[in-house]
LODO-781964 format. One record per residue: x, z, y of N, C-alpha, C in turn. Coordinates in steps of 0.05 Angstrom, whole numbers, m for minus. Each point is the difference from the previous one (the first is absolute). Layout:
// LODO-781964
(rec (X,Z,Y),(X,Z,Y),(X,Z,Y)),
...
//
This chain:
// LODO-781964
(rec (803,265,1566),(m22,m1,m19),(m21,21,9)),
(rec (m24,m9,1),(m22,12,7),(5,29,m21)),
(rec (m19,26,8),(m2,20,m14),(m27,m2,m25)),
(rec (6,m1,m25),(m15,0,m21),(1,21,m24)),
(rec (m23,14,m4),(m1,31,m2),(m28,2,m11)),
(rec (m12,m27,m12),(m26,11,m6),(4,14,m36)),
(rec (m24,22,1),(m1,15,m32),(m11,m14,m16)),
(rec (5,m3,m15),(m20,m3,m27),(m18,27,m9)),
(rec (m27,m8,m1),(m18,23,m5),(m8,m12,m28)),
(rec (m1,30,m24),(m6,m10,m22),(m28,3,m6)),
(rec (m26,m1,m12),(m27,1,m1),(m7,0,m29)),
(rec (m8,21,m8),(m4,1,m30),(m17,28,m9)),
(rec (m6,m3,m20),(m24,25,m18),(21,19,2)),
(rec (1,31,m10),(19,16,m4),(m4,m4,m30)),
(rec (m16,m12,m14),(1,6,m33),(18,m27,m3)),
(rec (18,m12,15),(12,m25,m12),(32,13,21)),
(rec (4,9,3),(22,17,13),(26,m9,m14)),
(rec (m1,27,m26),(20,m5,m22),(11,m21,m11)),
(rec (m24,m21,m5),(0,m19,m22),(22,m25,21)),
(rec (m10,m12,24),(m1,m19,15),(20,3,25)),
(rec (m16,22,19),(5,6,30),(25,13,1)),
(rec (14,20,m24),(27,4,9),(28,m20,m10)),
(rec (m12,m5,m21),(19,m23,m11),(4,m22,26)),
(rec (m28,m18,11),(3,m14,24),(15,16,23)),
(rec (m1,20,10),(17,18,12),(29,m4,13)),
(rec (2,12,m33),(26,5,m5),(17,m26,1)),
(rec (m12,m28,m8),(18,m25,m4),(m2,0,40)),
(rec (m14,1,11),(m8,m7,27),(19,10,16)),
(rec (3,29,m13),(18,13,19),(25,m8,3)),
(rec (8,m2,m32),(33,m18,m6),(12,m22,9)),
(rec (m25,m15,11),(m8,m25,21),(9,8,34)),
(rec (m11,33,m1),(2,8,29),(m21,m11,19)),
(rec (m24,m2,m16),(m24,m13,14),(m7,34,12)),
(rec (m10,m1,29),(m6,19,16),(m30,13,m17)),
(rec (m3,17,m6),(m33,m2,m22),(m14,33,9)),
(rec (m22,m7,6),(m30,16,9),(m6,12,m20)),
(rec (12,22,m19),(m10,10,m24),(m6,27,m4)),
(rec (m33,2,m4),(m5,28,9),(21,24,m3)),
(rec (4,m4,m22),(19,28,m12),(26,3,20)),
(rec (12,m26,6),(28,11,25),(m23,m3,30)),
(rec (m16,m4,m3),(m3,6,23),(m20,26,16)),
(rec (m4,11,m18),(m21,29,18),(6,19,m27)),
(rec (m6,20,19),(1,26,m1),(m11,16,m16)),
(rec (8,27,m9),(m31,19,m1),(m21,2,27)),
(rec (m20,0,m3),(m12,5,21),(m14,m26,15)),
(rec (3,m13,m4),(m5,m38,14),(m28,0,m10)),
(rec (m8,m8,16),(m26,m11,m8),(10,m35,m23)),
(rec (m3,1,m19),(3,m16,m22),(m7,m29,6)),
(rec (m32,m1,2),(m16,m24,5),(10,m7,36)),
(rec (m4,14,17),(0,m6,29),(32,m17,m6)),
(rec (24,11,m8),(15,m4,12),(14,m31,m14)),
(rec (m12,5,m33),(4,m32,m8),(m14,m19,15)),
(rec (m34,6,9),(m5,m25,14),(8,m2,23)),
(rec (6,15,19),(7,7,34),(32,m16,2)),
(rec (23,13,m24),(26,m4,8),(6,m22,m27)),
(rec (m8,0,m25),(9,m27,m13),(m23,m21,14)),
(rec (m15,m1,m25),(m21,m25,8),(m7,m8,20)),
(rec (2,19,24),(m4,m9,22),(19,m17,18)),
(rec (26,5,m11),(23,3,22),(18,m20,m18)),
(rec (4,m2,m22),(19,m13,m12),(3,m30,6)),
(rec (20,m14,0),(m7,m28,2),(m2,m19,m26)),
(rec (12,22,m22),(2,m12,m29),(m20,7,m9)),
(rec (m22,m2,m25),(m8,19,m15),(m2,m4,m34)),
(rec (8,4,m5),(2,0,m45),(m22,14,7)),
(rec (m23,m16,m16),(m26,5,m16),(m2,m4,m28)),
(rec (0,32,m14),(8,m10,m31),(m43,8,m11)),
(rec (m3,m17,m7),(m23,m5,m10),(m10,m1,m24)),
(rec (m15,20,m4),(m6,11,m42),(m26,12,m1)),
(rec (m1,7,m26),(m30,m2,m6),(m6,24,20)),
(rec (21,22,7),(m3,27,11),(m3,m2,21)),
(rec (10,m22,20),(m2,2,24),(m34,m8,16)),
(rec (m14,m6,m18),(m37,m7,1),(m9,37,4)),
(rec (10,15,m17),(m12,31,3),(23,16,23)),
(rec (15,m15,5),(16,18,22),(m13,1,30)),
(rec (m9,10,18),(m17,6,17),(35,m9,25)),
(rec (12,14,m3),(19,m7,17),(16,m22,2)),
(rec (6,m9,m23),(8,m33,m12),(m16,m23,25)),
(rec (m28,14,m7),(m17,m30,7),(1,3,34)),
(rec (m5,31,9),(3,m2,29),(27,m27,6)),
(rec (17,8,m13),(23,m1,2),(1,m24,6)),
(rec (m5,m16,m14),(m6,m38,m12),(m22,m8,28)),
(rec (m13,16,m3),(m23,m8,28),(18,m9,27)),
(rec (15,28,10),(14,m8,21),(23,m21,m4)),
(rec (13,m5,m19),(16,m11,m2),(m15,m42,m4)),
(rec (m16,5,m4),(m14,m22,m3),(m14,m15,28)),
(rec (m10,20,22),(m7,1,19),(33,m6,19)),
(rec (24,18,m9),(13,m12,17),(16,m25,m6)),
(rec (8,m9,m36),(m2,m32,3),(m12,m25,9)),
(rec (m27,5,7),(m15,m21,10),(12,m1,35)),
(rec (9,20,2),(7,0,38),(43,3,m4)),
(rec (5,m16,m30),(28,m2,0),(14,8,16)),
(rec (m10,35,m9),(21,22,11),(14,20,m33)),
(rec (2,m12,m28),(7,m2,m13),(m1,m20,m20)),
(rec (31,9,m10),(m8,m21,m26),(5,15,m23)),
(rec (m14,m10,m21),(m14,11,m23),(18,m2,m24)),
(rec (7,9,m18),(7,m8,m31),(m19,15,m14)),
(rec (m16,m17,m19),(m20,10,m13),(10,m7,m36)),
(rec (m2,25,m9),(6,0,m30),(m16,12,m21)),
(rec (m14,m16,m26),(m19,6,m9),(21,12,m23)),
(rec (m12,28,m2),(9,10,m23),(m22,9,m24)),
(rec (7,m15,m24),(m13,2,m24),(m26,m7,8)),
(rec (m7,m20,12),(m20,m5,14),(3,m37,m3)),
(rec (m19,m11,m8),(m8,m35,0),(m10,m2,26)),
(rec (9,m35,14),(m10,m5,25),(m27,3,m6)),
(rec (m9,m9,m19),(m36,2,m2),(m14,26,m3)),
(rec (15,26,m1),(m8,24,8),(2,10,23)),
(rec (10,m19,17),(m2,21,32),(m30,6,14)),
(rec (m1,22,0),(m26,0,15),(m8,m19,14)),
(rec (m24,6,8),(m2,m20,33),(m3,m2,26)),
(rec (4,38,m2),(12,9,29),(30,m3,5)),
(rec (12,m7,m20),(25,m4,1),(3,m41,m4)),
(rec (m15,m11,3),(8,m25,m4),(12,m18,14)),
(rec (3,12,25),(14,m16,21),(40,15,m11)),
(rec (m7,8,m12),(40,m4,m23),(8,m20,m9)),
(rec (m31,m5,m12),(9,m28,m18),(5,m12,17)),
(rec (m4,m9,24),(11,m30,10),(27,4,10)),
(rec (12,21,m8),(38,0,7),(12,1,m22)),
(rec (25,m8,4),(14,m3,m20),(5,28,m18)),
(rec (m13,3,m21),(10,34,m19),(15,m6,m18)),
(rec (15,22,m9),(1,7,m19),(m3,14,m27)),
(rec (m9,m8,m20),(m12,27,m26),(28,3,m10)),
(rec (m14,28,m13),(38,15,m16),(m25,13,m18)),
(rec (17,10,m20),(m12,17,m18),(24,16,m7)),
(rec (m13,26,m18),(16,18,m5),(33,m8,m16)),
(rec (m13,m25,m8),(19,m18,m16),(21,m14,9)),
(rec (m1,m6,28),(12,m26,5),(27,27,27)),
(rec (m6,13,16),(19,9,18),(m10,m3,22)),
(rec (9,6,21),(8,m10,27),(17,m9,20)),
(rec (18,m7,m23),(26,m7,19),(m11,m29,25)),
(rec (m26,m17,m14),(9,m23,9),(m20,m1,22)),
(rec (m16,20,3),(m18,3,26),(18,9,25)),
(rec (14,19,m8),(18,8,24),(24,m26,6)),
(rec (17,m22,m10),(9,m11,8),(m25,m22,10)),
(rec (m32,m3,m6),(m13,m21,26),(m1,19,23)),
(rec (m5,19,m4),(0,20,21),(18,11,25)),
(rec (30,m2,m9),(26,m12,2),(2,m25,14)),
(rec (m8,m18,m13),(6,m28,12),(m10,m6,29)),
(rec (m33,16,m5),(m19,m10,28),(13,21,21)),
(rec (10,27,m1),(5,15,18),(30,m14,11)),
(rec (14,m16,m18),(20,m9,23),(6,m33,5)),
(rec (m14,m6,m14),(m20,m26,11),(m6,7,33)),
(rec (m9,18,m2),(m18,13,27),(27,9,24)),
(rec (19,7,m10),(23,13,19),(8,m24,10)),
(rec (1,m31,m10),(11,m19,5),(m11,m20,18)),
(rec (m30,12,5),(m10,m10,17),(17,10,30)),
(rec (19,13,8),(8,14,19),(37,m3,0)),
(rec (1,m27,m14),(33,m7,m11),(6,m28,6)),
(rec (27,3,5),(4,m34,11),(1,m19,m26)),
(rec (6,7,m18),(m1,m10,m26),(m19,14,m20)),
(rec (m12,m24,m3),(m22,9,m29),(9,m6,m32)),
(rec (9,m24,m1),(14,m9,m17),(29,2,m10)),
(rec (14,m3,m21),(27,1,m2),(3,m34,10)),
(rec (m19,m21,m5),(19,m20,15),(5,m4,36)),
(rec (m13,13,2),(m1,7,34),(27,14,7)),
(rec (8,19,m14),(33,2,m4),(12,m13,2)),
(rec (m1,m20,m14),(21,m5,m13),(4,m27,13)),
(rec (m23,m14,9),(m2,m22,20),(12,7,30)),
(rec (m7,27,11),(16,15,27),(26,m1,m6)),
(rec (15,14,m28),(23,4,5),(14,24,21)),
(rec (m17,16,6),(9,14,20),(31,10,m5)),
(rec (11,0,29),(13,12,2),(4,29,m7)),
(rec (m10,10,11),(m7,27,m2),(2,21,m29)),
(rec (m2,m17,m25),(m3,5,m14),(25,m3,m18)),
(rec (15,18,m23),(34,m2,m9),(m10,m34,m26)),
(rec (27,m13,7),(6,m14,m5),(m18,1,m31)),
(rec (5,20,m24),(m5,9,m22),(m34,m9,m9)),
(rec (m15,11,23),(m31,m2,m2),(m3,m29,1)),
(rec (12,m4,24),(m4,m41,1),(0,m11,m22)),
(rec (28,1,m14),(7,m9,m27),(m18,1,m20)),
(rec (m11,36,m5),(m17,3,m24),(m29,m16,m6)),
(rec (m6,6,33),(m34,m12,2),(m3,m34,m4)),
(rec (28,m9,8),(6,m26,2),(m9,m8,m36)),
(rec (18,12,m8),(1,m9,m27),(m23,6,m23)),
(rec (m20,22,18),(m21,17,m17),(m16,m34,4)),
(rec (m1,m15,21),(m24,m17,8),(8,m28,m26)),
(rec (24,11,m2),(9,m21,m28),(m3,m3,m27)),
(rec (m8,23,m2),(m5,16,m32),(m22,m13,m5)),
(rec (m10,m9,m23),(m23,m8,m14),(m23,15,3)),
(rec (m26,m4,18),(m25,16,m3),(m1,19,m28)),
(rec (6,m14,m22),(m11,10,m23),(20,24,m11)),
(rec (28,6,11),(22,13,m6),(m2,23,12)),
(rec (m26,22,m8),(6,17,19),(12,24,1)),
(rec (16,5,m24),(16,23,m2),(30,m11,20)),
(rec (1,m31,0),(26,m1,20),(m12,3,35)),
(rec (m18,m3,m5),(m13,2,30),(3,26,6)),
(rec (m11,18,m14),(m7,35,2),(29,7,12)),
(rec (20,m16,m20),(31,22,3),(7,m9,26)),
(rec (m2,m27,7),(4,m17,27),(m10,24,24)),
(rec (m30,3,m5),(m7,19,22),(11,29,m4)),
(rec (5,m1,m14),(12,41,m1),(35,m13,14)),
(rec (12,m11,m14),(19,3,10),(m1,m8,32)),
(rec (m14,m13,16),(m6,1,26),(m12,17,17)),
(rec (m14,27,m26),(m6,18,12),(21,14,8)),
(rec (17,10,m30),(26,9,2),(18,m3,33)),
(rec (m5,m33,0),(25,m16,20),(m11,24,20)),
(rec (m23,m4,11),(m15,6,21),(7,36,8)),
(rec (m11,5,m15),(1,33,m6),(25,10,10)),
(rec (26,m11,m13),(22,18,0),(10,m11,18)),
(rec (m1,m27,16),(21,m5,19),(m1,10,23)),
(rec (m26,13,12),(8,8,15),(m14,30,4)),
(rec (m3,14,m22),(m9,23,m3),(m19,4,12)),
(rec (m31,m12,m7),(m20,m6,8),(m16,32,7)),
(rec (m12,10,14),(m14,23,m6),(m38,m7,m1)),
(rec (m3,11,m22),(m26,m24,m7),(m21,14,17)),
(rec (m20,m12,24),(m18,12,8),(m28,m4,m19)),
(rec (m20,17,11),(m27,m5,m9),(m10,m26,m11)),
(rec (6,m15,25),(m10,m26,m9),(15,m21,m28)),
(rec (22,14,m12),(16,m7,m13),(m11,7,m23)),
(rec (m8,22,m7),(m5,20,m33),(m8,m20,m14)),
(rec (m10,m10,8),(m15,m20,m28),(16,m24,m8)),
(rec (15,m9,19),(12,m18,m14),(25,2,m7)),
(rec (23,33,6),(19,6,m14),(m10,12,m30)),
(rec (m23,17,m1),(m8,18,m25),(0,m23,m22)),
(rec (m19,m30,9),(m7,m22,m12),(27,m6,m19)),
(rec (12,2,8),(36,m4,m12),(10,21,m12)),
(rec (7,17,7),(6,26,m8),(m22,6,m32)),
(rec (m20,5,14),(m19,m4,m34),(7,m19,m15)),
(rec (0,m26,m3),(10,m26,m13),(28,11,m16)),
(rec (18,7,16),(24,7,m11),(m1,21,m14)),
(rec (m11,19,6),(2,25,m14),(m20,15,m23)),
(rec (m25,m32,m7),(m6,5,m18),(3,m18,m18)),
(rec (12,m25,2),(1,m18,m11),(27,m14,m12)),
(rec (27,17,19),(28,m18,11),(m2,m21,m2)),
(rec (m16,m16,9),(m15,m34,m2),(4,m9,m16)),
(rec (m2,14,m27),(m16,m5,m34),(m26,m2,0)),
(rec (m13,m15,12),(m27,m13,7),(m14,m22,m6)),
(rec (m32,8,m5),(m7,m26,4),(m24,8,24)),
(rec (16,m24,21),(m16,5,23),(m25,m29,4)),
(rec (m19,7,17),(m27,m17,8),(0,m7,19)),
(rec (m12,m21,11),(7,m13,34),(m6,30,10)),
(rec (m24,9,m4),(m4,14,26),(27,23,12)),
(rec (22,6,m24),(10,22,9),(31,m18,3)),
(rec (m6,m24,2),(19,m15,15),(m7,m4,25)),
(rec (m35,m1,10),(m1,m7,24),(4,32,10)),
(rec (2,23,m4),(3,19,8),(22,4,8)),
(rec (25,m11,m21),(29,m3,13),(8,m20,21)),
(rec (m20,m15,m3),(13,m17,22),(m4,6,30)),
(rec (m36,11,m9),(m2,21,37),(22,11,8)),
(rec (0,24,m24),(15,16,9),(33,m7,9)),
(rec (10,m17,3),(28,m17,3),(m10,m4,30)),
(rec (m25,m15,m6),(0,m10,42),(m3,25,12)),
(rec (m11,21,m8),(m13,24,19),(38,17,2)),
(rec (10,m4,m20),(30,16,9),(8,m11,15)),
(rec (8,m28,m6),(14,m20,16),(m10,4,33)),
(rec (m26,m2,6),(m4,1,24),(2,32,5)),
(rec (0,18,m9),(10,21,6),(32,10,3)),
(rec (11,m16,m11),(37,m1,m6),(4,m11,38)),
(rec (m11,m31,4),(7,m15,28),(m21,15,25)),
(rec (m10,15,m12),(m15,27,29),(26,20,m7)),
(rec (8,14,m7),(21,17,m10),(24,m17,24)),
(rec (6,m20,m5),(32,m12,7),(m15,1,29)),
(rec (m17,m12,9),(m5,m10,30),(m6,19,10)),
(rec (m14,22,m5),(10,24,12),(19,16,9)),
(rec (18,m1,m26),(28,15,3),(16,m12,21)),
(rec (m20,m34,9),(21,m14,19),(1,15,33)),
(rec (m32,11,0),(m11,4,28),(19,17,16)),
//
């Protein structure tokens, strides 16, 4: 599997910090999304502005743009949005743009080229859990471009060898479950994480974080007493192909 290592750079007012940007954070991190965030990343002494636009906005391949009435008076915000806007059109990133407490019909109109991507609004009301699982989804969406399987039916149609008898079985039977049943689906995939995980005492690299934490969070905040949404089903299901093809690089190595 190719090496994949891009950051997520976050882009926001400092007067929306508290309210928004650490709560998003913090779910991100629990995700194990790699994240560009001023505070872990510099120093006393850093030049502030140089080094968010030079080493995030410049360099990141992700970028969360959280977008509010504050980020119009933020001087560094907009640099910020500038480059990052300049380097979407030459898709050398990709964008998640989120309007906070903010109507699509209030975005500026130096900022209007947002509107034509897919956003999302939150308000102080609503959370952020559900931005970080689209956020989630597209970053290993993205790992799978670089995997022999994208799908769980691509599994399960291979049959690999390679893979313990147990996983065959589960995924087999996950493709049997009713679309609409998805708390038996969820347990279907954890317990194949489980299968996966422990049989052969996996050691999770980089490219892994996101789609063991993906589980690990699920379980450990929920014990899959849930009510889950496609999208953080399609998040489990990446994350199944991205181990899986990480489990059969693991074995064929150990063969060499």
């Amino acid at each position: 599997m190719k090496n994949f290592s891009k950051k997520l750079f976050v882009c926001f007012s400092a007067k929306d910090r508290y309210d928004i940007v650490q709560p998003v954070v913090y779910h991100l991190k629990n995700y194990g999304v790699d994240i560009w965030y001023d505070r872990h990343e510099m120093v006393m002494g850093d030049n502030r502005i140089k080094k968010n636009i030079e080493e995030g906005a410049g360099r990141c391949g992700y970028a969360l743009i959280i977008l509010s009435r504050n980020t119009v008076d933020s001087l560094c915000a907009r640099e910020e949005i500038k480059i990052l806007e300049s380097r979407y059109n030459k898709r050398e990133v990709v964008i998640f743009p989120v309007l906070y407490e903010l109507k699509p019909c209030e975005i500026p109109s130096e900022f209007s080229w947002i509107s034509s991507l897919i956003f999302k609004e939150t308000y102080r009301s609503t959370g952020t859990l559900e931005i970080c699982n689209h956020i989630a989804c597209k970053i290993t969406h993205d790992i799978l471009d670089n995997c022999r399987y994208r799908t769980i039916l691509e599994i399960v149609d291979d049959n690999s060898q390679l893979l313990p008898n147990p996983v065959n079985s589960l995924l087999d039977k996950y493709t049997k479950v009713d679309n609409a049943n998805l708390n038996s689906r969820v347990a279907l995939l954890y317990a194949t994480y489980l299968t996966i995980i422990e049989s052969k005492s996996l050691t999770i690299d980089p490219l892994c974080e996101v789609p063991s934490k993906a589980f690990e969070r699920l379980f450990s905040e929920t014990l899959l007493n849930l009510t889950i949404d496609y999208r953080e089903l399609w998040l489990l299901e990446n994350s199944i192909c991205i181990l899986i093809e990480h489990y059969i690089t693991s074995c064929t190595e150990s063969k060499i």
